[in-house]
C-alpha positions as a printed Julia matrix, in Angstrom:
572×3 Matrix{Float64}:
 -12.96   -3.2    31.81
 -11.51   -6.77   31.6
  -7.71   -7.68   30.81
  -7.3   -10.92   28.78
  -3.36  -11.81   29.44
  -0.91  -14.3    27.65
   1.14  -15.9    30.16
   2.33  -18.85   28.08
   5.73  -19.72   27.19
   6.49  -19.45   23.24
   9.46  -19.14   20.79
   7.77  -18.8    17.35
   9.5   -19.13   14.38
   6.96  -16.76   12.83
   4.55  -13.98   15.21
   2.4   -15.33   17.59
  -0.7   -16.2    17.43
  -3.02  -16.65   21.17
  -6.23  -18.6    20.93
  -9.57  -17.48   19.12
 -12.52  -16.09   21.75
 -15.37  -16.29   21.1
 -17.02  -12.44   20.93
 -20.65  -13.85   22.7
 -17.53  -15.15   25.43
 -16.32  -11.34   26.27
 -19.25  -10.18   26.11
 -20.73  -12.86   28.52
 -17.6   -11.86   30.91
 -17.97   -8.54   31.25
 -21.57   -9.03   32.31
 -23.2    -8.14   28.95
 -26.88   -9.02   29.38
 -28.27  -11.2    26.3
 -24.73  -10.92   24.64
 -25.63  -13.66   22.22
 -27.45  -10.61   19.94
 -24.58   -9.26   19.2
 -22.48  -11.29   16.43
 -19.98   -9.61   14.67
 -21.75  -10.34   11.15
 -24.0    -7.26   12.32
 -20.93   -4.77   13.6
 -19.67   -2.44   12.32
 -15.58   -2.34   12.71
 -13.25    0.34   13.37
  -9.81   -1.14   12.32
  -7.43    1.44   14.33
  -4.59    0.75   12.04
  -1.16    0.07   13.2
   0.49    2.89   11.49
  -0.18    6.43    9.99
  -0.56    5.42    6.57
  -2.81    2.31    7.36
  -6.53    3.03    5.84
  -8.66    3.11    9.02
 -12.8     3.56    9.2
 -15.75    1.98   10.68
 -16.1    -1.13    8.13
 -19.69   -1.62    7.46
 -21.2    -5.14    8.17
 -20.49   -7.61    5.71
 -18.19   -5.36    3.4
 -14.7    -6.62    2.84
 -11.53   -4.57    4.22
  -9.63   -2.05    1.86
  -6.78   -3.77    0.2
  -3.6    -3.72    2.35
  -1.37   -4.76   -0.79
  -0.37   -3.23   -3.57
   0.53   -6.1    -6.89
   2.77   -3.43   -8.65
   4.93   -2.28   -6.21
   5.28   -4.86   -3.96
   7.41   -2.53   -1.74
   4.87   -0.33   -0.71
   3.39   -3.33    1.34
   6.11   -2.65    4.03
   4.33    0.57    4.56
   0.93   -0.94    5.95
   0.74   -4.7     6.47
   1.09   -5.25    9.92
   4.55   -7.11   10.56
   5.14  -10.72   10.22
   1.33  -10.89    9.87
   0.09  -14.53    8.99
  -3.16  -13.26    7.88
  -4.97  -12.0     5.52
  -8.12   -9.81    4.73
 -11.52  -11.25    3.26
 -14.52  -11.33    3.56
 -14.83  -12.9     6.85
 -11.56  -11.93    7.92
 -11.27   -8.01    9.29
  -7.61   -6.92   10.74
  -7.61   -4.57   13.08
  -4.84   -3.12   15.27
  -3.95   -0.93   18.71
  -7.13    0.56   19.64
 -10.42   -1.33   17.53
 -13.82   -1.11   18.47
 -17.25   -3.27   17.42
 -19.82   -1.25   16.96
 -23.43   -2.5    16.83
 -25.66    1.14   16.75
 -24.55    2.93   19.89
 -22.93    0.05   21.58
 -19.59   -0.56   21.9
 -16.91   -3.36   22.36
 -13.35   -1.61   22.53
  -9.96   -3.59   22.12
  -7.03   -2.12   23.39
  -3.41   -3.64   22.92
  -1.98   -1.96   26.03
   0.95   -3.36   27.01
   2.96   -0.46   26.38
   1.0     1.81   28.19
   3.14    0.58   31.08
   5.57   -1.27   29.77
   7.74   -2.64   26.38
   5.43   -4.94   24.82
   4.98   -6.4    20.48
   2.16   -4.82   18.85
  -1.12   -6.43   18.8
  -3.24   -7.26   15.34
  -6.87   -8.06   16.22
  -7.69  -10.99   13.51
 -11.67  -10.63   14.0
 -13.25  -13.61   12.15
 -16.77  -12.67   11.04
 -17.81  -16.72   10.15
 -16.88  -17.66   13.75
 -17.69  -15.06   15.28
 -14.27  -14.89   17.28
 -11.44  -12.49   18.03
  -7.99  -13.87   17.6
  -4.36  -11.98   19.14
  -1.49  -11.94   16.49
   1.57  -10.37   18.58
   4.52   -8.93   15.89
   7.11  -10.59   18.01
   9.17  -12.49   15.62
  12.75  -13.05   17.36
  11.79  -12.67   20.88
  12.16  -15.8    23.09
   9.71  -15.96   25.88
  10.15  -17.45   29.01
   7.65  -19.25   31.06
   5.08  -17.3    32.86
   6.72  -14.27   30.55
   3.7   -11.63   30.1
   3.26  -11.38   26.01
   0.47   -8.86   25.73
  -1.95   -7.22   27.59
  -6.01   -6.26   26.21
  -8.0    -4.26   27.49
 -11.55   -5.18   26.27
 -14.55   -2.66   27.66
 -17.87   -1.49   26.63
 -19.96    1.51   26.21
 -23.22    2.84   25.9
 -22.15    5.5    23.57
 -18.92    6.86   21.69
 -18.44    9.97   24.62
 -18.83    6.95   27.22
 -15.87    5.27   24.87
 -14.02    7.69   24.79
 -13.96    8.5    28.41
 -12.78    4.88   29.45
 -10.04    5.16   26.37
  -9.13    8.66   28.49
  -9.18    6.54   32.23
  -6.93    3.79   30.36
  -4.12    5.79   28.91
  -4.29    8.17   31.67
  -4.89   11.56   29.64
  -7.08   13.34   31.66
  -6.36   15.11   35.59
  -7.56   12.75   37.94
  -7.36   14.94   41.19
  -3.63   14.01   41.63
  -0.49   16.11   42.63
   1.67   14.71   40.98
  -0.65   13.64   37.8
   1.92   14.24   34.42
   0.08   14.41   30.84
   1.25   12.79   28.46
   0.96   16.16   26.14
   3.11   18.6    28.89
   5.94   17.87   26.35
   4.08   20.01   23.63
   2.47   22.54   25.54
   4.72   25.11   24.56
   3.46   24.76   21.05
  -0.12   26.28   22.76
  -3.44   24.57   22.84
  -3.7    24.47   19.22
  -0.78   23.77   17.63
   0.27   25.26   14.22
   2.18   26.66   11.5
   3.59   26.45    7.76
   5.46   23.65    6.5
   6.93   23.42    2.91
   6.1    20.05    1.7
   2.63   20.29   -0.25
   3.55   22.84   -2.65
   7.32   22.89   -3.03
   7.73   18.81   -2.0
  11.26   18.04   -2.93
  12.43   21.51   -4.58
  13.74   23.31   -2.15
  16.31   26.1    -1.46
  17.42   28.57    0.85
  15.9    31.85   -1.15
  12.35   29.88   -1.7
  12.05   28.89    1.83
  13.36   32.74    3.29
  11.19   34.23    1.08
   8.14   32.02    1.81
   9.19   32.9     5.67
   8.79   36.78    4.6
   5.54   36.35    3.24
   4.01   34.23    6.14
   4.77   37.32    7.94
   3.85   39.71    5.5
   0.52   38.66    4.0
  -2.71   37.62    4.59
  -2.72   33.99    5.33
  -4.05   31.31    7.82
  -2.26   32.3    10.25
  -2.46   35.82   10.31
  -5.71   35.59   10.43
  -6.35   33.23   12.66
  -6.02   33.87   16.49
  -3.03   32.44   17.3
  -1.24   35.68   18.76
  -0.09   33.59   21.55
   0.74   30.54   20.04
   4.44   29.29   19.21
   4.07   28.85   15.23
   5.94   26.15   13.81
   7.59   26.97   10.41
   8.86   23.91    9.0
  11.34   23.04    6.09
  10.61   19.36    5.22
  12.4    16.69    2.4
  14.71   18.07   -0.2
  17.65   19.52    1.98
  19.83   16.82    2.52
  22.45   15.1     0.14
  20.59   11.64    0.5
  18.43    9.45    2.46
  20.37    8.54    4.99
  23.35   11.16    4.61
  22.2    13.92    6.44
  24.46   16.5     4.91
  23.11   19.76    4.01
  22.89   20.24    0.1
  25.08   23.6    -0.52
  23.84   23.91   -3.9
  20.22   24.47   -2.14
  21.36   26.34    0.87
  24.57   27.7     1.05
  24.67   29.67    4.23
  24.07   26.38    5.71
  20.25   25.28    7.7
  21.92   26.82   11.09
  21.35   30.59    9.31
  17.88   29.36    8.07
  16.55   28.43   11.57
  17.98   31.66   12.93
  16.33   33.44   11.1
  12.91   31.39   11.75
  13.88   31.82   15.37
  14.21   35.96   14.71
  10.86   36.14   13.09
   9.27   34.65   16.38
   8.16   31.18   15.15
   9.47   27.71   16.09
  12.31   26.19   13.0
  11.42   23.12   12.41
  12.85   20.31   10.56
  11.93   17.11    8.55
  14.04   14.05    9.18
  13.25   10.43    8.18
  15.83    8.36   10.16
  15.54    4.52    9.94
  15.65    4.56    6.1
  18.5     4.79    3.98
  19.45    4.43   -0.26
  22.21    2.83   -0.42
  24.09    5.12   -3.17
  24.86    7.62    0.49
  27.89    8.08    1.56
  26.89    6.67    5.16
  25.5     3.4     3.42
  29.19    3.01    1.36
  30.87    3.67    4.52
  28.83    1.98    6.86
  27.68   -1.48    4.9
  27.27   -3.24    8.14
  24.89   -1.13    9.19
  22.26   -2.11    7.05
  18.87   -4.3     8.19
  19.47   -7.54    6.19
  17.79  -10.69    6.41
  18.37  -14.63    6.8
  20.51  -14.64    3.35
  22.11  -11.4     4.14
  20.11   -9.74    1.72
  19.34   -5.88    2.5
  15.09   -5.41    3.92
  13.52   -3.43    1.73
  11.52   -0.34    2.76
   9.67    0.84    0.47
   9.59    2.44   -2.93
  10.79    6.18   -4.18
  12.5     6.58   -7.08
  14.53    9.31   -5.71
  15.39    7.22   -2.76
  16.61    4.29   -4.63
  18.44    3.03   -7.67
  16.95    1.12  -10.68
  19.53   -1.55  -10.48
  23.47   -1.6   -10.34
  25.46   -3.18   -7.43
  23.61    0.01   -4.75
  20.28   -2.1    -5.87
  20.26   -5.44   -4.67
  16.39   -5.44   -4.43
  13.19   -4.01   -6.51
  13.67   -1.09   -8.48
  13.53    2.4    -6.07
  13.83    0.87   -3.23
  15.04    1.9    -0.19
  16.18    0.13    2.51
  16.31    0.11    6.28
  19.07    0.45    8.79
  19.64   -2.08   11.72
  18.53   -0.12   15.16
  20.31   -3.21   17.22
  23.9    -2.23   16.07
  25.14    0.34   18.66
  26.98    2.14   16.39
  23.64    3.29   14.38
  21.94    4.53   17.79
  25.32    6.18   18.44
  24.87    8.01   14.99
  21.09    8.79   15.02
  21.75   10.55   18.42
  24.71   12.3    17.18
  22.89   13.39   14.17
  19.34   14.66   16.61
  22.07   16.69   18.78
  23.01   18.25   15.61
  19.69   19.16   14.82
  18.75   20.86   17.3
  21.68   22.18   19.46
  24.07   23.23   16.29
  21.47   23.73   14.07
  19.0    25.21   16.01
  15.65   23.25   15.29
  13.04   22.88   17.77
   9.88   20.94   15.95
  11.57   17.38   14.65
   9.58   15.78   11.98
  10.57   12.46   12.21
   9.12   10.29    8.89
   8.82    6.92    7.95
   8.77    5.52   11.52
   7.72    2.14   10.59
  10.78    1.14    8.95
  12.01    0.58   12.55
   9.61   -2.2    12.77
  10.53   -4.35    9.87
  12.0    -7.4    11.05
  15.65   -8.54    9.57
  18.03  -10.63   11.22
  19.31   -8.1    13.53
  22.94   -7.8    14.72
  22.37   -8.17   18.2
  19.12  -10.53   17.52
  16.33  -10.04   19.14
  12.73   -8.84   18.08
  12.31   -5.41   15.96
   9.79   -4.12   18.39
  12.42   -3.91   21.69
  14.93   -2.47   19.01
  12.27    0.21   18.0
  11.64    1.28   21.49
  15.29    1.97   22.06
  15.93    3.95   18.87
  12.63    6.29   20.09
  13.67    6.9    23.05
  17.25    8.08   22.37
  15.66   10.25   19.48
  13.02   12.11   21.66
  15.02   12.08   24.77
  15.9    15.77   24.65
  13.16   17.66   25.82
  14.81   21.18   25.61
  17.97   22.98   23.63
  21.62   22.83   25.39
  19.76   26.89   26.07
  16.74   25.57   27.99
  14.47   25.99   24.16
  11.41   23.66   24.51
  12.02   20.99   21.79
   9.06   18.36   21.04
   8.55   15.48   18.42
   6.28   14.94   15.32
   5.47   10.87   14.56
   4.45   10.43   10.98
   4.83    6.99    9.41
   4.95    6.3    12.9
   3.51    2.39   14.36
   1.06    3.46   16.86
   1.08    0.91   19.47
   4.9     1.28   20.42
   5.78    5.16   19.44
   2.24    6.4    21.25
   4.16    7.21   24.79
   7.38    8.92   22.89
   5.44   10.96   20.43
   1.95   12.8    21.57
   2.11   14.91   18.51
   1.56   12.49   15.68
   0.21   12.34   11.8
  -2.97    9.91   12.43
  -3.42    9.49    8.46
  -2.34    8.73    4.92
  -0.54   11.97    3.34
  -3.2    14.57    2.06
  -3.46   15.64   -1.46
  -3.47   19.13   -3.46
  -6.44   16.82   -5.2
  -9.74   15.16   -3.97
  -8.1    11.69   -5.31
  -4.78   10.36   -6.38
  -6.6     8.57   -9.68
  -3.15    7.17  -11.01
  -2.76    5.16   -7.56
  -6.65    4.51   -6.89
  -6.0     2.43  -10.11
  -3.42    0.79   -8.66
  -5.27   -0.33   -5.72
  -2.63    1.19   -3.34
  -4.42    2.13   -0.06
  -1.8     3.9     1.49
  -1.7     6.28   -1.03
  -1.24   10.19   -0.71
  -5.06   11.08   -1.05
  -7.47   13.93    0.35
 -10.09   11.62    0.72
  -8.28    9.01    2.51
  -7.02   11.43    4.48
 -10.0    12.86    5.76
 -11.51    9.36    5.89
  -8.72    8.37    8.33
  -9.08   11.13   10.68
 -12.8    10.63   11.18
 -11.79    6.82   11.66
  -8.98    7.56   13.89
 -11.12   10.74   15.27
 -11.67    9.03   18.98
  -8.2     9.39   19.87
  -7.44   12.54   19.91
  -6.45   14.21   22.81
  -6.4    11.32   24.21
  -3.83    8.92   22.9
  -2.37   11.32   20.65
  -2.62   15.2    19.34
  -4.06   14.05   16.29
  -2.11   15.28   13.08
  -4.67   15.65   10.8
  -2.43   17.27    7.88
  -2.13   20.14    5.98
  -5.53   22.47    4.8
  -5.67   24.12    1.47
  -6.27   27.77    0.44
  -4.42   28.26   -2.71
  -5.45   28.25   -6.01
  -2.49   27.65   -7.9
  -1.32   24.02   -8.19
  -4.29   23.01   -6.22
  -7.88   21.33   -8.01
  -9.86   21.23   -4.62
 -12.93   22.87   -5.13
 -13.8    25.57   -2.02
 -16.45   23.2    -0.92
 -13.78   20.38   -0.57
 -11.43   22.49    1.01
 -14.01   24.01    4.1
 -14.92   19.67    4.21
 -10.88   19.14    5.29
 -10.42   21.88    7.3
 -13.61   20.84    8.78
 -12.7    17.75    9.31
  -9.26   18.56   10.72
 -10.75   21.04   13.03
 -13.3    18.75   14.54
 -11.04   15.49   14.56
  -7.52   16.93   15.04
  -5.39   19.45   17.02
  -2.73   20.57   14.77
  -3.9    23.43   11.73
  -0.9    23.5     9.54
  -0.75   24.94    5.72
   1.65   24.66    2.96
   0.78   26.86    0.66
   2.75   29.79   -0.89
   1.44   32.75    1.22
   3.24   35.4    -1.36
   1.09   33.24   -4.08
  -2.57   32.87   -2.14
  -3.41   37.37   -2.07
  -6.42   37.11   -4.52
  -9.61   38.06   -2.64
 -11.26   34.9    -3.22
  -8.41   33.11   -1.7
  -8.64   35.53    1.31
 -12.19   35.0     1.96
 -11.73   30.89    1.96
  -8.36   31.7     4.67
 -11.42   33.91    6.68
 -14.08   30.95    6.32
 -11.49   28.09    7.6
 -10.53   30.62   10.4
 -14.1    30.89   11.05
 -14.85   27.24   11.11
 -12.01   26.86   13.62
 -12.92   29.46   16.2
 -16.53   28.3    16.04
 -15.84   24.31   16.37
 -11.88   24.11   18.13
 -13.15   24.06   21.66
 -15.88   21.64   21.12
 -15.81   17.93   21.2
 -17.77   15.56   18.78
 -18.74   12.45   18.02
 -18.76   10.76   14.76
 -20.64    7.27   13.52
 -21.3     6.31   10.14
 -24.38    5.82    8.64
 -23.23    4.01    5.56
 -19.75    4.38    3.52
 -18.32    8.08    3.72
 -21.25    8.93    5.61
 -21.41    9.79    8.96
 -23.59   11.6    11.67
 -21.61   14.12   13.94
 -22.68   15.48   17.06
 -20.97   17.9    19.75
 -20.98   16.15   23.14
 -22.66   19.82   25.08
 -25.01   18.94   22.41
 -24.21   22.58   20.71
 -24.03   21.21   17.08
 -24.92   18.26   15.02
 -24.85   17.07   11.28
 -23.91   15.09    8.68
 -20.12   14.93    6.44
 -20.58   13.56    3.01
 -17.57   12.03    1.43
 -19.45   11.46   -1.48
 -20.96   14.28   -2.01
 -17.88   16.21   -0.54
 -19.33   18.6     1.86
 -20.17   19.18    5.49
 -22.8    20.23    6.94
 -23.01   21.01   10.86
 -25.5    23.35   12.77
């Protein structure tokens, strides 16, 4: 394993951007014999990604990266081009981010940006250049002043003879695994409460924004009452999450409880989760903002704007964002991020997480959108959005247990890998699922962050290497019901497959009062089945060609094929 370190002095008025290397020059360092056969040309390319919703999969040779842009909705590019980046995709040019990997057959060449393993360090985009055959380091580090001799990242470049033997030195490197020391810490002790497996009901992908008191009560009734996913799973001694997610606050940003939705307040709600014996959890997204709230009238100054005082756009919901009008200074629906330098906002976003969970009584924090706290704007206290971010996380995840002594733990989604990884172990590692195989109104659209079964199970295989070892993977919800819901049975045994094999959360959203037919029964006892038979193993995963991939169990147990084409898998 070989560190290449940046120990030049730089003040950028854009990111930075270290010198190309040649690949056949790693390779020739870390003792590769006849490294001048492998060219990147013939690799395949696992882009890592340097958030949840970026696409990630092994890119087959010569086959151009999925769009990172959308034309439309130009907001939506905040989401998943990589900040500040100078570069863009073609088809000699493949981004890449946090943890990539070269693959040519069952060799490996792994990149790791891990200067935040240790430290506070700017993310890391891998700019691999398939013409020259060289790796270049783009560091998101716009703002930040270096000094001479200052350390500006830190790679970790290493082989392997095969993806176990990769993922053991990804384990060695971020320190997941016991090695014979006293007073060794895991980085998932925070979660353990949750149980080996986490998982639970959340009320997103059936309900999304409608929401109320009596809907989520009664679904609470039924998860207890019927025969579901959990029930019949064995999970008697895990601590089930049951999570109420977007739709009960006033307004992004105002984090006011909507009495018209739940008039006993969310403090009754979570009591009543509590009673039942599983874990209240909440949804929270708290860097973003609309600016029709209250707290973005009241509080103007503490909005992200840039070099012409202009507000930074976040991104694009029409329910999070005004058409135009004096509270839409930008595109239409967008929303808008707050400034994590000003004091006064850190003051408030720990205010509001205290809240949460010591008045309210919520235990599982969903906190969304993550990446917003990345965007770069001319800050108040200047500086570069990547030492910002790292403060705003930690305050957020700092308490570890209820004012009681109540475990309390963290989930990431929309989360930047590279700088969240040591404050959230429990993160989403993919685009939002999808009650359908494909979103076909945003496929048209070329938007590759889209909410999307398929690209959701396509980023957890891509992604599938670091789990349990960088992160719990989040792999999303799995579908039973029938109702609101065009997955076909054979699609919906593929995700929880998937998710099974890949990840280390099983969460569902459907209506459990709604899913009682006997055919939706017997799919709840065949996903059950498929997790008892495949949780405890570990696998492998390589593709063959696009959306298909050979999988393998490491005691060498099982082994078979998943065809995202043909929408099925098939292990044995």
């Amino acid at each position: 394993m070989t560190s290449f370190n940046s120990l030049k002095s730089y003040k950028a008025k854009e990111n930075t951007c270290l010198d190309p290397i040649r690949i056949s020059t790693i390779l020739k360092d870390l003792g590769v014999p006849q490294f001048q056969q492998y060219n990147l040309k013939y690799a395949w390319i696992n882009i890592g990604g340097w958030q949840s919703w970026n696409p990630c999969e092994e890119l087959e040779p010569n086959t151009k990266q999925p769009s990172l842009k959308c034309h439309l909705l130009k907001q939506w590019n905040q989401y998943i081009l990589f900040p500040e980046s100078r570069h863009e995709i073609s088809k000699s040019i493949v981004l890449g981010q946090f943890v990539s990997y070269l693959r040519w057959d069952n060799f490996y060449l792994v990149f790791v940006s891990a200067g935040n393993i240790d430290g506070v360090l700017p993310p890391v985009q891998f700019v691999f250049n398939r013409h020259n055959n060289t790796v270049t380091y783009e560091l998101a580090d716009k703002g930040k002043e270096w000094a001479e001799g200052e350390l500006q990242a830190k790679i970790e470049v290493f082989t392997a003879e095969s993806y176990f033997e990769a993922r053991e030195k990804l384990e060695k490197l971020f320190g997941s695994c016991d090695k014979d020391n006293p007073n060794y810490t895991s980085r998932f002790d925070s979660i353990q409460f949750l149980g080996k497996q986490p998982c639970g009901w959340e009320s997103w992908y059936n309900h999304y924004f409608n929401i109320n008191e009596k809907l989520i009560l009664d679904d609470l009734n039924a998860l207890k009452t019927t025969q579901n996913l959990i029930n019949l799973g064995d999970f008697e001694n895990q601590n089930v999450v049951f999570q109420i997610d977007d739709g009960w606050e006033t307004a992004l940003g105002e984090w006011t409880i909507r009495e018209d939705r739940f008039p006993n307040g969310l403090k009754a709600s979570a009591q009543k989760i509590e009673e039942e014996g599983y874990v209240p959890g909440l949804w929270i997204a708290p860097f973003i903002i609309d600016l029709r709230s209250e707290t973005a009238k009241n509080h103007p100054d503490w909005i992200l704007r840039n070099r012409l005082k202009v507000p930074v756009m976040a991104g694009y919901n029409p329910l999070w964002g005004a058409n135009f009008g004096r509270y839409q200074p930008g595109l239409p629906g967008s929303f808008y991020c707050l400034d994590l330098s000003n004091d006064e906002v850190i003051e408030y976003l720990d205010g509001l997480l205290d809240k949460v969970i010591n008045e309210w009584g919520f235990r599982y924090i969903k906190l969304d959108f993550l990446y917003a706290g990345m965007l770069w704007g001319k800050f108040k206290n200047g500086g570069s959005a990547y030492q910002w971010f790292n403060r705003a996380v930690k305050t957020l995840t700092k308490r570890t247990a209820t004012n009681d002594g109540k475990p309390v733990c963290y989930l990431g989604c929309g989360v930047p890998f590279e700088p969240a990884f040591n404050y959230f172990p429990l993160s989403r590692t993919g685009c939002d699922t999808f009650e359908h195989w494909e979103n076909k109104l945003l496929k048209k659209l070329n938007w590759n962050g889209r909410n999307s079964a398929y690209l959701n199970v396509k980023d957890s295989i891509g992604r599938a290497m670091w789990n349990k070892i960088i992160f719990n993977n989040d792999p999303d919800v799995i579908f039973i019901r029938k109702e609101n819901c065009s997955l076909t049975t054979k699609e919906k045994e593929l995700i929880a497959t998937v998710a099974v094999m890949f990840g280390n959360q099983i969460m569902y959203s459907d209506d459990p009062a709604k899913s009682t037919s006997k055919e939706e029964i017997e799919i709840a006892k065949k996903i059950v089945e498929i997790n008892e038979k495949y949780k405890n193993e570990e696998f492998s995963v390589k593709a063959i060609r696009n959306n298909i991939y050979n999988v393998a169990s490491k005691n060498k147990n099982y082994q078979g094929i998943i065809d995202l084409e043909e929408r099925y898998a098939d292990i044995r």
